[in-house]
C-alpha positions in Angstrom: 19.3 -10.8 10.4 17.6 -13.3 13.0 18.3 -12.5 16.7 18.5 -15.5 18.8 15.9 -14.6 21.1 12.8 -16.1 22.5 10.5 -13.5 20.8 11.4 -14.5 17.2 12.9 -11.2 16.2 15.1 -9.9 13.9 16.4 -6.6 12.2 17.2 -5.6 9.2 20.2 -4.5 6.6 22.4 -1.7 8.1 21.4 -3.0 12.0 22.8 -5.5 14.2 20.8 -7.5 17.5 21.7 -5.6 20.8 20.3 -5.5 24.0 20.3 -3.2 26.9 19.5 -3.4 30.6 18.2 -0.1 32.3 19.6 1.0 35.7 16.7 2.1 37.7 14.6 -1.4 37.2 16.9 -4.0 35.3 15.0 -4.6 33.1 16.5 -5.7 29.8 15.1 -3.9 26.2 15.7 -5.7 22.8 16.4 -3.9 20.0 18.5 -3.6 16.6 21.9 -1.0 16.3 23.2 0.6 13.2 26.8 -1.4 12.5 28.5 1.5 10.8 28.6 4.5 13.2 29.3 6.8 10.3 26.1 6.2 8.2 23.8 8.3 9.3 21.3 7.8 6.6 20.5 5.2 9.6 19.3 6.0 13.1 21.5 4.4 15.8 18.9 2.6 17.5 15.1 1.1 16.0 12.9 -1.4 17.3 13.1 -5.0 16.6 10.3 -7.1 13.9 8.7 -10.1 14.1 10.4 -13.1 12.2 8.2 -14.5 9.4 5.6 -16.9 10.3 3.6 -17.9 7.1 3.9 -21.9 5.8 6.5 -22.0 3.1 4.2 -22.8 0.0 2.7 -19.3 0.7 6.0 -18.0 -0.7 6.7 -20.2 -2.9 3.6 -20.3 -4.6 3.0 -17.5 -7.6 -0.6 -17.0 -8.8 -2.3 -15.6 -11.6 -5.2 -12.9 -11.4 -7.4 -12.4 -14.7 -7.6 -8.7 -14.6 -10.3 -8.2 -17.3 -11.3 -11.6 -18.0 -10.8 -15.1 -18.4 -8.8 -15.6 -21.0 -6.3 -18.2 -20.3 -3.6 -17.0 -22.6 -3.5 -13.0 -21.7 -1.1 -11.5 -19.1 -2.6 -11.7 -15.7 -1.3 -10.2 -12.0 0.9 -12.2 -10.6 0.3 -12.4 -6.3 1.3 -14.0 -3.6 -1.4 -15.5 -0.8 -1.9 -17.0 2.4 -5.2 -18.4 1.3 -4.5 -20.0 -2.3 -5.7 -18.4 -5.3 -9.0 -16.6 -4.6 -10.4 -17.3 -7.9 -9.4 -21.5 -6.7 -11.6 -24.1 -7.5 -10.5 -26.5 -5.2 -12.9 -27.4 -2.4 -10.0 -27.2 0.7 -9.6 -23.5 -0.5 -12.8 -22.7 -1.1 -13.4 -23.8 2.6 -10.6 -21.8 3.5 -12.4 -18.7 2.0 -15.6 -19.2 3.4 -14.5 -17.7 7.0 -12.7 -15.2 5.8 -13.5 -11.7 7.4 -11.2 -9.7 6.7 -8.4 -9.4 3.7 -5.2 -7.2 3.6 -3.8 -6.4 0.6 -0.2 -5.5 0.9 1.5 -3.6 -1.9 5.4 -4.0 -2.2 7.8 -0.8 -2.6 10.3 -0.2 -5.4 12.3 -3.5 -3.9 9.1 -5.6 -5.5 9.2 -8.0 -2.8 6.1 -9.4 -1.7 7.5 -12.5 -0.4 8.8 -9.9 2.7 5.6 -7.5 2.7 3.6 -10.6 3.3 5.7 -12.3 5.9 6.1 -8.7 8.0 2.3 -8.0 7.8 1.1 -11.9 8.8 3.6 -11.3 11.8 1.4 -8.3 12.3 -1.9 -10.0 13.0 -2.8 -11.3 16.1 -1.2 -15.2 16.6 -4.4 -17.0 16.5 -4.7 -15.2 12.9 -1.1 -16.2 11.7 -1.8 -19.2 10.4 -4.3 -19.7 7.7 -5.6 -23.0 8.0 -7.7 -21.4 11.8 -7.5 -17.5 10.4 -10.8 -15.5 9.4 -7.8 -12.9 8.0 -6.3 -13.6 4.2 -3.1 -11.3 3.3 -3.1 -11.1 -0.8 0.5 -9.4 -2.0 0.3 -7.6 -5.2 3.2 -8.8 -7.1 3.3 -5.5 -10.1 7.0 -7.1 -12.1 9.4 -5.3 -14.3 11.2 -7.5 -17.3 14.6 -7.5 -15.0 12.6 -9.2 -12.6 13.1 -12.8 -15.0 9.8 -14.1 -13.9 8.9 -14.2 -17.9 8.5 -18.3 -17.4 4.7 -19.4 -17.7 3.5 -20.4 -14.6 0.5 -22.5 -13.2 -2.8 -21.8 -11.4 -5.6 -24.0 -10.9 -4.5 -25.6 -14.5 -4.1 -22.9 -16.8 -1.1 -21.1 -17.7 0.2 -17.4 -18.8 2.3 -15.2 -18.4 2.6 -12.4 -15.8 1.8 -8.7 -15.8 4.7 -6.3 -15.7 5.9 -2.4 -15.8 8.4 -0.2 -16.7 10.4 0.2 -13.7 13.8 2.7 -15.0 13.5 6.4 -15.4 12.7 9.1 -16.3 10.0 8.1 -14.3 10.6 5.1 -12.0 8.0 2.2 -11.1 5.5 3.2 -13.5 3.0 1.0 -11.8 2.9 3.2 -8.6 0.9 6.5 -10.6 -1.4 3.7 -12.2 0.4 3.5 -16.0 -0.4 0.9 -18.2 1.3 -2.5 -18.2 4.1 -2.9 -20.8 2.6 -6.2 -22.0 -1.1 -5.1 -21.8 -3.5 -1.7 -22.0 -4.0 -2.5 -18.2 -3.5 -0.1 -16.0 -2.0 -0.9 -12.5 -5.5 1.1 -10.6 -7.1 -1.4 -12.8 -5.6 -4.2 -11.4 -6.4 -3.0 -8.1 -10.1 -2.2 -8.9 -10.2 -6.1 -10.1 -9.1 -7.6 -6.9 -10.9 -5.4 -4.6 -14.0 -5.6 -7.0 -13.7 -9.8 -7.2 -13.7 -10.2 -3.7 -16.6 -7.4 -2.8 -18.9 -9.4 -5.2 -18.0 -13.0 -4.9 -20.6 -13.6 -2.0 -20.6 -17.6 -2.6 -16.9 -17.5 -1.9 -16.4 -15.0 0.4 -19.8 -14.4 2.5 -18.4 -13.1 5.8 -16.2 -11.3 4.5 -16.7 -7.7 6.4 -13.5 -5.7 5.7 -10.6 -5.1 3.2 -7.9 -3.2 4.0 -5.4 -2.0 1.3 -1.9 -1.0 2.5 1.2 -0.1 0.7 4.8 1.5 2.0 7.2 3.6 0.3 6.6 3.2 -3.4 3.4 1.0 -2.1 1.9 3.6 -0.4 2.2 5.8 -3.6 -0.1 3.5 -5.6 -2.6 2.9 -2.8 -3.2 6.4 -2.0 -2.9 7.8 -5.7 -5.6 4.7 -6.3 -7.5 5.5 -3.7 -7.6 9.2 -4.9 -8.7 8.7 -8.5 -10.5 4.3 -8.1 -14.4 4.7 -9.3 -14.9 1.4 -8.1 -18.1 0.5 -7.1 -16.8 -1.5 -3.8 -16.1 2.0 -2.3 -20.0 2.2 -2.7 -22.2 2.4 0.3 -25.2 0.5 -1.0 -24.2 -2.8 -2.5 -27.4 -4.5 -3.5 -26.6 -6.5 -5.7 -24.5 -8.8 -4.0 -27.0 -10.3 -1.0 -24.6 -8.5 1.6 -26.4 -7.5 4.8 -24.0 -4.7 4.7 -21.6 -3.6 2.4 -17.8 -4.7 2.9 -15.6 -1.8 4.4 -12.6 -0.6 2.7 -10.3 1.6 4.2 -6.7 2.5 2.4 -2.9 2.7 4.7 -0.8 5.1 3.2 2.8 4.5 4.5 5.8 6.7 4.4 5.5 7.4 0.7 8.1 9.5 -0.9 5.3 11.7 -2.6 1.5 12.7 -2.6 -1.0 13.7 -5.2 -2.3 17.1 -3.9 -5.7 17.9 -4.6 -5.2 21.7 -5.7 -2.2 23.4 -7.1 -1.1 25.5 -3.5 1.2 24.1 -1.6 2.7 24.9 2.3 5.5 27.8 1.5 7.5 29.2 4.8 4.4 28.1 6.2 1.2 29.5 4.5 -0.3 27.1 2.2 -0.7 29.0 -1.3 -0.2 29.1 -4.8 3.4 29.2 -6.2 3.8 32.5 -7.6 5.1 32.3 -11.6 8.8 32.8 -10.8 8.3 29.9 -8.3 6.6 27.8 -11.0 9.1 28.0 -13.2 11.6 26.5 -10.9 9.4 23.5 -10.8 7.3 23.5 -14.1 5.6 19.9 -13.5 5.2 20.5 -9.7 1.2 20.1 -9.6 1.2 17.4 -12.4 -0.3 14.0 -12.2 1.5 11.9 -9.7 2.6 14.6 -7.8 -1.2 16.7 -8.2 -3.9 16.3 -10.5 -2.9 18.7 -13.5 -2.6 17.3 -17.1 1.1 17.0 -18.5 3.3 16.5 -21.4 5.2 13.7 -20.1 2.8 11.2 -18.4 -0.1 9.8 -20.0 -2.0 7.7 -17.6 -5.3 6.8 -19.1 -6.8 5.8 -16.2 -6.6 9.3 -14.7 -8.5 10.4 -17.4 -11.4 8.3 -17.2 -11.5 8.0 -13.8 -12.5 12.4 -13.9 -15.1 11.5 -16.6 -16.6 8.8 -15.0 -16.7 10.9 -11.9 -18.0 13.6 -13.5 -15.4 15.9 -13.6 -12.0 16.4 -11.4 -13.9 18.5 -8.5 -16.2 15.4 -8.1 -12.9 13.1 -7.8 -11.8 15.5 -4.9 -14.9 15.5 -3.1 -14.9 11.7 -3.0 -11.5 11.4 -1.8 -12.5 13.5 1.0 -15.5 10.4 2.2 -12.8 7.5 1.6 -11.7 6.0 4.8 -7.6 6.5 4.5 -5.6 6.3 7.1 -1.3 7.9 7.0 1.4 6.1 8.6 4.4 8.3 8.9 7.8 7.0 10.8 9.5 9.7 13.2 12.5 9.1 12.0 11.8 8.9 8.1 13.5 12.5 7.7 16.1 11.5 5.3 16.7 14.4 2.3 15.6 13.4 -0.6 13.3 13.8 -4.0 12.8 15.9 -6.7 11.6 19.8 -6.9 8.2 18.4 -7.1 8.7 16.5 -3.9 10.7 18.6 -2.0 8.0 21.3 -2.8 5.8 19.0 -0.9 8.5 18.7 2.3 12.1 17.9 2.4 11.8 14.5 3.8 9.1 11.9 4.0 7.7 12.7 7.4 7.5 16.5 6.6 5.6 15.9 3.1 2.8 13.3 5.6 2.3 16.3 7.9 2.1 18.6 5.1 -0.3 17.0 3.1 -2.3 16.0 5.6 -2.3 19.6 6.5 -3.4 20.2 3.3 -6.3 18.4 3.4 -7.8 20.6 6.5 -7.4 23.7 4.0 -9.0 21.6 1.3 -12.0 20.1 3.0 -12.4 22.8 5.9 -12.5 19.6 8.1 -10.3 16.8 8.3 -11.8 13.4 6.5 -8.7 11.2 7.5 -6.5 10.2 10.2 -2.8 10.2 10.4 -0.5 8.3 13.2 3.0 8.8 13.7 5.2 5.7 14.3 7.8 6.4 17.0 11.5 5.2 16.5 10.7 4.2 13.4 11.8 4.8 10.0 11.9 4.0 6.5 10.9 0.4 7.4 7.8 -1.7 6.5 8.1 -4.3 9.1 8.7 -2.0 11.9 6.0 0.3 10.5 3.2 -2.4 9.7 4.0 -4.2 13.3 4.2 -1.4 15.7 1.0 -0.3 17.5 0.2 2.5 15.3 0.2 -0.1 12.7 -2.0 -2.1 13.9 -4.4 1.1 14.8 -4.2 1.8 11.3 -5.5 -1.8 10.2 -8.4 -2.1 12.3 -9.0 0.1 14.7 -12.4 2.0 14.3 -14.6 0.9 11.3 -17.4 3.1 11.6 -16.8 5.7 9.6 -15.8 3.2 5.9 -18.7 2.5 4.4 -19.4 5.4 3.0 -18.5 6.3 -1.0 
């Protein structure tokens, strides 16, 4: 819903625009009011976002990613961006990508609606960045499709044509692409994809050579795949020495993990009436796959992710995976108000609700570590919301505040 209002705002399903005026100064607040006083799924009051501001082609427009090679006629990953395609041959894009300094890529939830992830996050930047014929700052939306999504037509990039990449999406397990499983219509893993983009645009000095920063940020289901990529990616643009790309200094990468509805724990203990420990066997039984991969590292019967397993043998092992984690620069956003029930035995095991399980697990990592690697900010009157999550001032602490810490591996 747009709110007629000089600001440009809006809210969102479930909310109507109100407005108050406050006694002691009279000065008038703007902000969005649940409509059915009986759903409390909903808090009564939340903040207003900022209305969409990118150029309509930007939505419009669907491109195509090779994710191992160039071969015009495989499956590629389908993306939105404000900056054209960033494999583009065409000169006005390529001089669009040679100021580029920083790139966000913005990873949809279970909705799979990057068209809104991009729009919420570019109304997130700073307005002299908004538009991206003046902006050093590219957004680059992820676009991982299931078959319902009907987006099996072949479309067009810089003259070639495919089809895209896409996931199983229905249970037992849900969004497959989130805990890095293979495509339906390719051995391609969703981490892989990931690795691909971040890896194209770490090397590509010609294109990009001011490029200083990416920052990869997902919500909900989003922040699942980001942070369970960030946990297990073997890239080599994590790397802290990138020689062979002519960089004066290596490209930064930090990771946003927002309100996800689960976390990949690094050990099997878990926070019980408050001690952090192992589950005792009666325990385990109640929740068999509890520390299995997506929800901790342990093998299963039921999910076979590839990419999990090379990514422990190129490490070297699972303890190496853990230790790099620990030197990743990943940042938690968690809404105060995201405390709505919900989840499995293997996620309520990690909290009841989404802003217990961020505590917890960053918690956990303290225990893990013995020191605390990452940082974690707590969005105020906030809930399960990207817009109001990516826009608010935590939010934009989490995208670039502080860089010094990123470049190492």
């Amino acid at each position: 819903m747009c709110c007629n209002d000089e600001a440009v705002t809006g809210c969102h399903g479930g909310f109507t625009c109100a407005n108050g005026t406050a006694k002691e100064n009279l000065t008038t607040s703007y902000y969005c009011e649940r409509l059915d006083k009986t759903d409390y799924s909903l808090p009564n009051r939340v903040p207003r976002y900022t209305l969409c501001s990118v150029p309509g082609p930007v939505l419009q427009t669907i491109h195509g990613f090779s994710v191992v090679d160039s071969n015009p006629n495989k499956p590629k990953l389908a993306y939105l961006s404000t900056m054209g395609a960033i494999d583009s041959t065409s000169p006005d894009i390529l001089n669009l990508h040679a100021r580029v300094q920083t790139v966000i890529i913005v990873v949809h939830g279970s909705s799979r609606n990057p068209d809104d992830y991009i729009c919420c996050t570019n109304a997130a930047l700073p307005s002299s960045e908004q538009f991206p014929t003046n902006s050093t700052t590219m957004l680059i939306a992820p676009w991982f499709l299931a078959p319902r999504d009907n987006v099996t037509e072949v479309f067009n990039f810089d003259g070639s044509t495919s089809v895209p990449l896409y996931w199983f999406v229905d249970g037992p397990h849900y969004h497959t692409w989130r805990f890095g499983a293979n495509a339906l219509n390719a051995n391609l893993s969703s981490y892989t994809a990931m690795d691909t983009i971040v890896n194209h645009l770490v090397q590509d000095f010609l294109r990009f050579p001011l490029l200083e920063r990416i920052i990869v940020a997902g919500h909900s289901a989003g922040g699942q795949l980001v942070h369970r990529w960030a946990v297990l990616s073997g890239s080599h643009a994590f790397a802290a020495s990138l020689q062979h790309n002519f960089r004066s200094r290596p490209v930064a990468i930090r990771v946003v993990v927002a309100n996800p509805k689960s976390y990949c724990y690094l050990d099997g203990r878990r926070f019980i009436d408050g001690e952090f420990r192992l589950l005792v066997q009666d325990e385990k039984a109640e929740c068999l796959p509890y520390n299995e991969w997506q929800w901790g590292l342990d093998d299963g019967p039921f999910l076979s992710i590839p990419y999990r397993d090379e990514a422990f043998a190129l490490a070297g092992g699972r303890a190496k995976v853990v230790a790099r984690y620990a030197m990743r620069d990943v940042v938690y956003l968690s809404g105060e108000l995201d405390i709505l029930p919900n989840g499995n035995c293997m996620a309520q095991l990690q909290g009841a609700y989404r802003k217990e399980r961020s505590e917890r697990y960053f918690a956990s990592l303290k225990k893990i570590y013995g020191w605390q690697p990452h940082r974690r900010l707590v969005v105020s009157q906030v809930h399960h919301d990207h817009c109001l999550i990516f826009q608010s001032p935590e939010g934009h602490r989490a995208f670039f505040e502080s860089y010094e810490q990123s470049y190492i591996l």
